[in-house]
C-alpha positions as CSV (number, residue, x, y, z in Angstrom):
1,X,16.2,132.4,-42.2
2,X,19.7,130.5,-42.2
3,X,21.4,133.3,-39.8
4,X,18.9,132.2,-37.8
5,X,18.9,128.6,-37.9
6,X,22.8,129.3,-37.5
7,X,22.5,131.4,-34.3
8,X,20.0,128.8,-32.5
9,X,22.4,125.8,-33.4
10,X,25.5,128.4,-31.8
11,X,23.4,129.3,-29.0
12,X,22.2,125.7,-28.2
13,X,25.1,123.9,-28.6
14,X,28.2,126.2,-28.0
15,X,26.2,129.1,-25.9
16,X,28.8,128.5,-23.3
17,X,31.9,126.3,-22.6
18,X,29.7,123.7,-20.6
19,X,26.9,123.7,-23.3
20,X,30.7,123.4,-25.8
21,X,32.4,121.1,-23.8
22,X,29.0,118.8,-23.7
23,X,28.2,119.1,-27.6
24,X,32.2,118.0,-28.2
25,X,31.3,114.7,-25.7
26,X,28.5,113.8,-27.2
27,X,29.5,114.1,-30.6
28,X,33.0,112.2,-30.0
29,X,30.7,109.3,-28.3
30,X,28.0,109.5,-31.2
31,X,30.7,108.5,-33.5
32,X,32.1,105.7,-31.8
33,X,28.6,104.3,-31.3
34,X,27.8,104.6,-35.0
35,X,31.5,103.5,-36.2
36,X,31.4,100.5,-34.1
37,X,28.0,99.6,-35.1
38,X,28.8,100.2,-39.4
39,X,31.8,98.3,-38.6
40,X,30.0,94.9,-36.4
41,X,26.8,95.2,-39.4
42,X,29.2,95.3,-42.5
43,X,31.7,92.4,-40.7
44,X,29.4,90.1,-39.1
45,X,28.3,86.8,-41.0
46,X,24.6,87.3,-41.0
47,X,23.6,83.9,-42.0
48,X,22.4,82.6,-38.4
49,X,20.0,85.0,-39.3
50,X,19.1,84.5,-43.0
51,X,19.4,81.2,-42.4
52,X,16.7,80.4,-39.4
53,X,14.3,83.5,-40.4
54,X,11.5,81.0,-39.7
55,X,12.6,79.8,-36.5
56,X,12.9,83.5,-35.7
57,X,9.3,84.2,-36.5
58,X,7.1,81.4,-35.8
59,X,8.9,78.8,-33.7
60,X,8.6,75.4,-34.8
61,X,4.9,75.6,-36.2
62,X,5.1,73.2,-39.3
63,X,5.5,74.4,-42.8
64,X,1.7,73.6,-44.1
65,X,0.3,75.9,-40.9
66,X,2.3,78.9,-42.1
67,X,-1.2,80.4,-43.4
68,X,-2.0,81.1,-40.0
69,X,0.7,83.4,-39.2
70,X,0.6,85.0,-42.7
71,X,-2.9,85.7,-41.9
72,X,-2.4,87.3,-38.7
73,X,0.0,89.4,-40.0
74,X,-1.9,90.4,-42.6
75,X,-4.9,91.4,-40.1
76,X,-2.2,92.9,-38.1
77,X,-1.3,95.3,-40.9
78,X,-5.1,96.5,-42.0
79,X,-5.5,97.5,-38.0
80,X,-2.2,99.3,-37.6
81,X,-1.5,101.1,-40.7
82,X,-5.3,101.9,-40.8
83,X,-5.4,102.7,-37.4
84,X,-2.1,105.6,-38.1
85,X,-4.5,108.1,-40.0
86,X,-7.6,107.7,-38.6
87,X,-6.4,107.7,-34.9
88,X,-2.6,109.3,-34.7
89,X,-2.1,111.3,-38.0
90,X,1.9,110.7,-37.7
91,X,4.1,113.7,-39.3
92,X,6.2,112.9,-42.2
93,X,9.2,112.0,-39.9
94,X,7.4,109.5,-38.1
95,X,5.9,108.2,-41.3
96,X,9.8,108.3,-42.8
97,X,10.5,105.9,-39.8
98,X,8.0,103.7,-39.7
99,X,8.7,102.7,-43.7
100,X,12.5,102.7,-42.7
101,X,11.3,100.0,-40.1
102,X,8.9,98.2,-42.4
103,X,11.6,97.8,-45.1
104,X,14.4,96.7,-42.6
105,X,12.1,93.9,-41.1
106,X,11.5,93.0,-44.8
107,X,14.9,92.7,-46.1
108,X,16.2,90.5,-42.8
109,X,13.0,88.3,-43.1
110,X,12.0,88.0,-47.0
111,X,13.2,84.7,-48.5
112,X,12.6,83.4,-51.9
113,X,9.9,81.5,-50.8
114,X,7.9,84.4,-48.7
115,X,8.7,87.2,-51.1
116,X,5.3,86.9,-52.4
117,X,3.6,86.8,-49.4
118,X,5.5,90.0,-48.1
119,X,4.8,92.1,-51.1
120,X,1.0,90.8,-50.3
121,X,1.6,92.4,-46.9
122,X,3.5,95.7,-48.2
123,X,0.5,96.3,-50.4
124,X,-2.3,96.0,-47.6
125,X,-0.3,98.2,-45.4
126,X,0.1,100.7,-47.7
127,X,-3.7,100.5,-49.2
128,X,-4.8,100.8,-45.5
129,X,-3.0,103.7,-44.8
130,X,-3.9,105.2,-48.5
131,X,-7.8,104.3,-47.6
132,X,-8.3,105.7,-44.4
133,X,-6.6,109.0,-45.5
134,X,-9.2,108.9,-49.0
135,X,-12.0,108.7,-46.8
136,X,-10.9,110.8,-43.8
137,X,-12.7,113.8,-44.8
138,X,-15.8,112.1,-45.5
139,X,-19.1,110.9,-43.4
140,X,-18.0,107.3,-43.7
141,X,-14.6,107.9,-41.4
142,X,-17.3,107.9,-38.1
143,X,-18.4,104.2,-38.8
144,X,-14.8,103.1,-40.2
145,X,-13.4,104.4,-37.2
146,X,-16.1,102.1,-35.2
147,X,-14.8,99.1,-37.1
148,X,-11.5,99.8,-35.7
149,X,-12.2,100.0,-32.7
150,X,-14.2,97.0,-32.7
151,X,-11.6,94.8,-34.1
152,X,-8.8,96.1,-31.9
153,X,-11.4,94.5,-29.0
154,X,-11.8,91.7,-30.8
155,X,-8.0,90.8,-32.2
156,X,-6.7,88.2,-29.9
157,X,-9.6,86.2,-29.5
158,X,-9.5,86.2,-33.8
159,X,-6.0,85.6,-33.5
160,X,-6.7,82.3,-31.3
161,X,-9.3,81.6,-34.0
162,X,-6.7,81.5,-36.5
163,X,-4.3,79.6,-34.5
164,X,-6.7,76.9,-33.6
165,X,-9.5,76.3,-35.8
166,X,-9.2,73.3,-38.3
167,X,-7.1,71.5,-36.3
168,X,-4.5,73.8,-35.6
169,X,-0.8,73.5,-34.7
170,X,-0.9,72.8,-31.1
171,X,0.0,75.7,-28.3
172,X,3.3,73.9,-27.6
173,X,4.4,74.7,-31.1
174,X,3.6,78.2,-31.1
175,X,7.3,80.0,-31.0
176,X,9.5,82.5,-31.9
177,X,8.1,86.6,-32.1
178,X,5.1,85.2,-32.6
179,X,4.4,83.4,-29.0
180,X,6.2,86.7,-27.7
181,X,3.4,89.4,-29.0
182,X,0.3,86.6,-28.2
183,X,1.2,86.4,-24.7
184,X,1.6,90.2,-24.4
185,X,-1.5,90.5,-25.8
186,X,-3.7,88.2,-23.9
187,X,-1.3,89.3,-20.3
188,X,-1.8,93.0,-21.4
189,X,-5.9,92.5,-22.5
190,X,-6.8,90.5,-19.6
191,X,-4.2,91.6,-16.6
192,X,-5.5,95.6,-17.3
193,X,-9.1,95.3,-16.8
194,X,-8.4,93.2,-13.6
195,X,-5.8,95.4,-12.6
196,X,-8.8,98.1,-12.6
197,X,-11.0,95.9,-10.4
198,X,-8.4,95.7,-8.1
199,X,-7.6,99.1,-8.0
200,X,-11.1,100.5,-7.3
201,X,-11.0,97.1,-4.8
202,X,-8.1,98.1,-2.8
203,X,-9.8,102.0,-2.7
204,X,-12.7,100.6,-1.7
205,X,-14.1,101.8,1.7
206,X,-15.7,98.4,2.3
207,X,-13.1,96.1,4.3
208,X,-13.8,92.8,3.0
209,X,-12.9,93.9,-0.8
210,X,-10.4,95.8,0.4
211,X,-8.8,93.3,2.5
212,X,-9.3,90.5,-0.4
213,X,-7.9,92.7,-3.2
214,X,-4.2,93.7,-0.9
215,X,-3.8,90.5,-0.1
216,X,-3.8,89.6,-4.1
217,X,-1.7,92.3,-4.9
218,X,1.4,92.2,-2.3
219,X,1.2,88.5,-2.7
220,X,2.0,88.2,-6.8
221,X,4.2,91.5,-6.3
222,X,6.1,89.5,-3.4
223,X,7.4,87.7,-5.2
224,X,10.0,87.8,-9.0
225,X,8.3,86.4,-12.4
226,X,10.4,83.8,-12.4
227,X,8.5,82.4,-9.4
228,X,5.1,82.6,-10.6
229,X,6.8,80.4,-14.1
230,X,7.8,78.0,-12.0
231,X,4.6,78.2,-10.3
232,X,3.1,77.1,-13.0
233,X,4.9,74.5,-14.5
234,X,4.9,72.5,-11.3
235,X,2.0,73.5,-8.9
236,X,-0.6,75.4,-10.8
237,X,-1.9,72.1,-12.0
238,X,-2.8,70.9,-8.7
239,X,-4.5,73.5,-7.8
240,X,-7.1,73.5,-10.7
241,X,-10.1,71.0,-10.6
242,X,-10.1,68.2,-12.7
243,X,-13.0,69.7,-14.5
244,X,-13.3,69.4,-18.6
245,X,-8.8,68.6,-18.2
246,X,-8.6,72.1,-16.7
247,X,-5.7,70.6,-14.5
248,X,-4.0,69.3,-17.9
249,X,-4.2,72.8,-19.8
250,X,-1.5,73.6,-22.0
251,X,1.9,75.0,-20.9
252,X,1.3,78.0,-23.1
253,X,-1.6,78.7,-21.3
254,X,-0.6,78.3,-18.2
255,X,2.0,81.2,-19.3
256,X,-0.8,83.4,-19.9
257,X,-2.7,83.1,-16.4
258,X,1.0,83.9,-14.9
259,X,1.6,86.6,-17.1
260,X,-2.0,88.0,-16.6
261,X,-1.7,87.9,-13.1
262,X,1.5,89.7,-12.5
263,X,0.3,92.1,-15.2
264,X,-2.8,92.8,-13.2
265,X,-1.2,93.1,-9.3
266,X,1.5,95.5,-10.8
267,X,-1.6,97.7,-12.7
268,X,-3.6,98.1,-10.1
269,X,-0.9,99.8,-8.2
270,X,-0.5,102.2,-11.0
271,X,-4.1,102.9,-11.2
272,X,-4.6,103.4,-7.4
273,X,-1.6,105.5,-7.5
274,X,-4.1,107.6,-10.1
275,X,-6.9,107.3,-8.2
276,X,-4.8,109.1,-5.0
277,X,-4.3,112.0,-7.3
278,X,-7.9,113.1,-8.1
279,X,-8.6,115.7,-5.9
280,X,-11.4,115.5,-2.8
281,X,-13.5,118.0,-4.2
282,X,-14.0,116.2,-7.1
283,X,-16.0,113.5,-5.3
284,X,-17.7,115.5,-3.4
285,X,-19.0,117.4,-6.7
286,X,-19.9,113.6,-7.6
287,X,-21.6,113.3,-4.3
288,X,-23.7,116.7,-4.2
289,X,-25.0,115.8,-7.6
290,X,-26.4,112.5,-5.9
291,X,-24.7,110.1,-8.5
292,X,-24.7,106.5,-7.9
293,X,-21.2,105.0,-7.2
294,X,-21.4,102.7,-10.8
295,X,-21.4,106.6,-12.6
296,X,-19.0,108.6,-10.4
297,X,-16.6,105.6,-10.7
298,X,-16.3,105.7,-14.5
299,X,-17.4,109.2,-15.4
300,X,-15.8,111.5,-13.3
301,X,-13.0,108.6,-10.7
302,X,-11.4,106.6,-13.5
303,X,-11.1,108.9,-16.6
304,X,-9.0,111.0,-14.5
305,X,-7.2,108.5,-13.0
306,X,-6.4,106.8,-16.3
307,X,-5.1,110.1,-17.4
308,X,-2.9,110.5,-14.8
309,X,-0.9,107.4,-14.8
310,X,-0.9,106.9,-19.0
311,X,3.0,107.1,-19.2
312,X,3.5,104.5,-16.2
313,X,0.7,102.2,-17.7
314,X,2.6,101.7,-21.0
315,X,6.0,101.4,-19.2
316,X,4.6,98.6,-17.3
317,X,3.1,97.0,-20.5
318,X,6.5,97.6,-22.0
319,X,7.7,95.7,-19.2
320,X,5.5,92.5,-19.8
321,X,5.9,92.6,-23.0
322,X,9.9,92.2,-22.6
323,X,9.2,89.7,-19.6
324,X,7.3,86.9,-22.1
325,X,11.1,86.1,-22.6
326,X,11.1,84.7,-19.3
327,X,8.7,81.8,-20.9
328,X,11.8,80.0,-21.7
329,X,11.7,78.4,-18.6
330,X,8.7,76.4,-19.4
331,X,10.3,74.9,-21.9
332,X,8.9,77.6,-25.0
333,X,10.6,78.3,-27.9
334,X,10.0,81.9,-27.6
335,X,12.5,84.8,-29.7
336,X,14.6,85.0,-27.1
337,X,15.1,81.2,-26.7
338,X,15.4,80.8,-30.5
339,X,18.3,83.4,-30.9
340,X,20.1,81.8,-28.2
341,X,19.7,77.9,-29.1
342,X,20.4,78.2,-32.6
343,X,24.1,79.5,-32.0
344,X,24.3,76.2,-29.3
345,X,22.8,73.3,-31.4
346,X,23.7,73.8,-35.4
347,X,27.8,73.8,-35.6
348,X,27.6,75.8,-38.5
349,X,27.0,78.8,-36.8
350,X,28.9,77.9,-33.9
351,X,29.9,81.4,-32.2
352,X,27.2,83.6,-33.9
353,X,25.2,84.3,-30.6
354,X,25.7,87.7,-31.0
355,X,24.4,88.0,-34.5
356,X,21.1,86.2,-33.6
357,X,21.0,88.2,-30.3
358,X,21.1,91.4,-31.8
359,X,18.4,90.6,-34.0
360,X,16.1,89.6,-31.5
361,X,16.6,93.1,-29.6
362,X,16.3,95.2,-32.8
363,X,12.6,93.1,-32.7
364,X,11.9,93.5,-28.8
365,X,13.3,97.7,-29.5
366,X,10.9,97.8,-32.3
367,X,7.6,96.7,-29.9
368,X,9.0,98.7,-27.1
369,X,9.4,101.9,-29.3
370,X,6.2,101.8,-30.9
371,X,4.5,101.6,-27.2
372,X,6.4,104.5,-25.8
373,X,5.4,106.6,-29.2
374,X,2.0,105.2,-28.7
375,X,1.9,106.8,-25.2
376,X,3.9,110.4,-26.1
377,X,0.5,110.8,-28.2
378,X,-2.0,109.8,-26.0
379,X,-0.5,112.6,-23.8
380,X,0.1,115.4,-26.2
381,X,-3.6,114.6,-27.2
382,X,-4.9,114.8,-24.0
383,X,-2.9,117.7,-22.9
384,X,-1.1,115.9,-20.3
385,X,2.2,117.6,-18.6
386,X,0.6,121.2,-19.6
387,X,-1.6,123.6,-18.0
């Protein structure tokens, strides 16, 4: 068994002098990346860090509000880990990760005041995780499963519950990775089904809807993010009626009909690129079985489109998810914005940018990983890439 582990490392990495010469690059560049890196972790001062944890997190929502997040994340943690087992089944390596993650975020973020509160949230990931796997082999797993799914649909509308109910901090203080993941969520739940509609709109034979849904599409792709923001802040206003304050609606919200927008235009071009890829025949076996256009749209059309284009959809919702930094320019304290003002404004870490900054892209690398492992499953359940 070891000759021939020993012969496919040989034959892999030193089966020839390009494969050699390769493996010897590589290696030599590996251990500058992961000298460097030791070298900036164990030398840096990480206090900019330790120091503004809060900031980090939640933005300037006062202290007595803090429930709110806590119980977000807390809700956060039931769906996910729960959601591993019944749904994934990760192997022991991606389970070794994920708890490497979990305990990294922990030690940057755990103060003296929270430490409670983060054993509270260690303890109902790890009772989710241990649940669903309990009852995985049992009749009950079909209606847990159910539940799951159910308050996946249901999470951000909960979440705005939490945030607002009681008189709740208003939108403007929302902040740090918190305003980040919201407005993904809301641009990613609302810009993909609308992104659909305009898909199957712009496919459409009939020229009106056709003609309405291109014009929507080249128009918000015409033109950079930045735009729309800008958009927003100064002329989306007067274009809403002054009906119940709609033309007075928070920034923050304003943010997420800009994000929503540009996350459906840029969709729907995925999706009709799916839709080009389904072959004649297979709606013309739709046709000769005399089903209505509402069934062969979203039994046979959109199932396969979806399919198809499952690896571009989640790089475009890793995309928006990176572009809520952008939010900065309507004045929101976002992650992004609170790494790179609390260097500026407190002389005491005056020069620390990069400490703070490399913090807020471990965060951003942490979302954006967990989508693109998200999506390598959804494909190697569905078979996709093999015959």
């Amino acid at each position: 068994m070891l000759d021939k582990k020993l012969k496919w490392i040989f034959n892999t990495f030193s089966g020839s002098v390009f494969n050699t010469v390769i493996s010897t690059f590589c290696i030599v560049l590996l251990f500058f990346v992961i000298n460097n890196l030791l070298g900036f972790i164990s030398n840096s001062e990480w206090a900019v860090v330790t120091e503004n944890r809060r900031l980090l997190l939640i933005g300037r929502m006062p202290q007595e509000e803090e429930w709110r997040a806590w119980s977000i994340l807390w809700i956060s943690s039931f769906l996910i880990f729960s959601s591993l087992k019944s749904f994934i089944s990760p192997s022991k390596k991606e389970l070794t990760f994920i708890f490497l993650i979990v305990m990294i975020l922990c030690l940057i973020f755990t103060t003296e005041s929270s430490i409670f509160k983060v054993i509270i949230t260690l303890m109902i990931s790890s009772f989710s995780y241990l649940l669903t796997k309990y009852i995985s082999d049992t009749p009950i797993i079909h209606k847990f499963n159910k539940f799951l799914i159910f308050l996946w649909i249901f999470l951000v509308p909960l979440v705005f519950c939490l945030l607002l109910i009681a008189d709740g901090p208003k939108p403007t203080l929302w902040g740090g990775f918190l305003l980040n993941i919201i407005l993904a969520s809301v641009a990613i739940g609302i810009g993909f089904p609308l992104g659909l509609l305009f898909a199957l709109g712009r496919a459409s034979s009939l020229p009106a809807i056709k003609i309405v849904c291109t014009v929507y599409i080249e128009t918000i792709r015409g033109a950079p993010l930045v735009a729309w923001l800008l958009l927003a802040w100064f002329v989306l206003p007067k274009f809403l009626p002054e009906f119940w304050g709609l033309n007075d609606i928070s920034v923050v919200v304003r943010a997420m009909i800009i994000l929503s927008a540009f996350t459906s235009a840029y969709t729907a071009e995925v999706i009709r690129g799916g839709l080009q890829s389904i072959p004649k025949g297979q709606i013309e076996a739709a046709d000769s079985l005399n089903l209505n256009v509402f069934t062969k749209t979203s039994i046979i059309i959109l199932p396969q489109a979806i399919r198809v284009v499952i690896p571009a959809l989640i790089s475009t919702f890793i995309g928006v998810f990176k572009d809520t930094s952008l939010v900065f320019i309507l004045a929101l304290t976002d992650l992004l914005q609170v790494g790179r003002i609390i260097p500026e404004q407190d002389p005491e870490f005056f020069g620390k940018a990069l400490e703070a900054l490399s913090v807020v892209a471990f965060m951003f690398w942490i979302v954006s990983i967990a989508l693109s492992n998200l999506s390598s499953r959804v494909e190697k359940s569905m078979g996709i890439g093999t015959r």
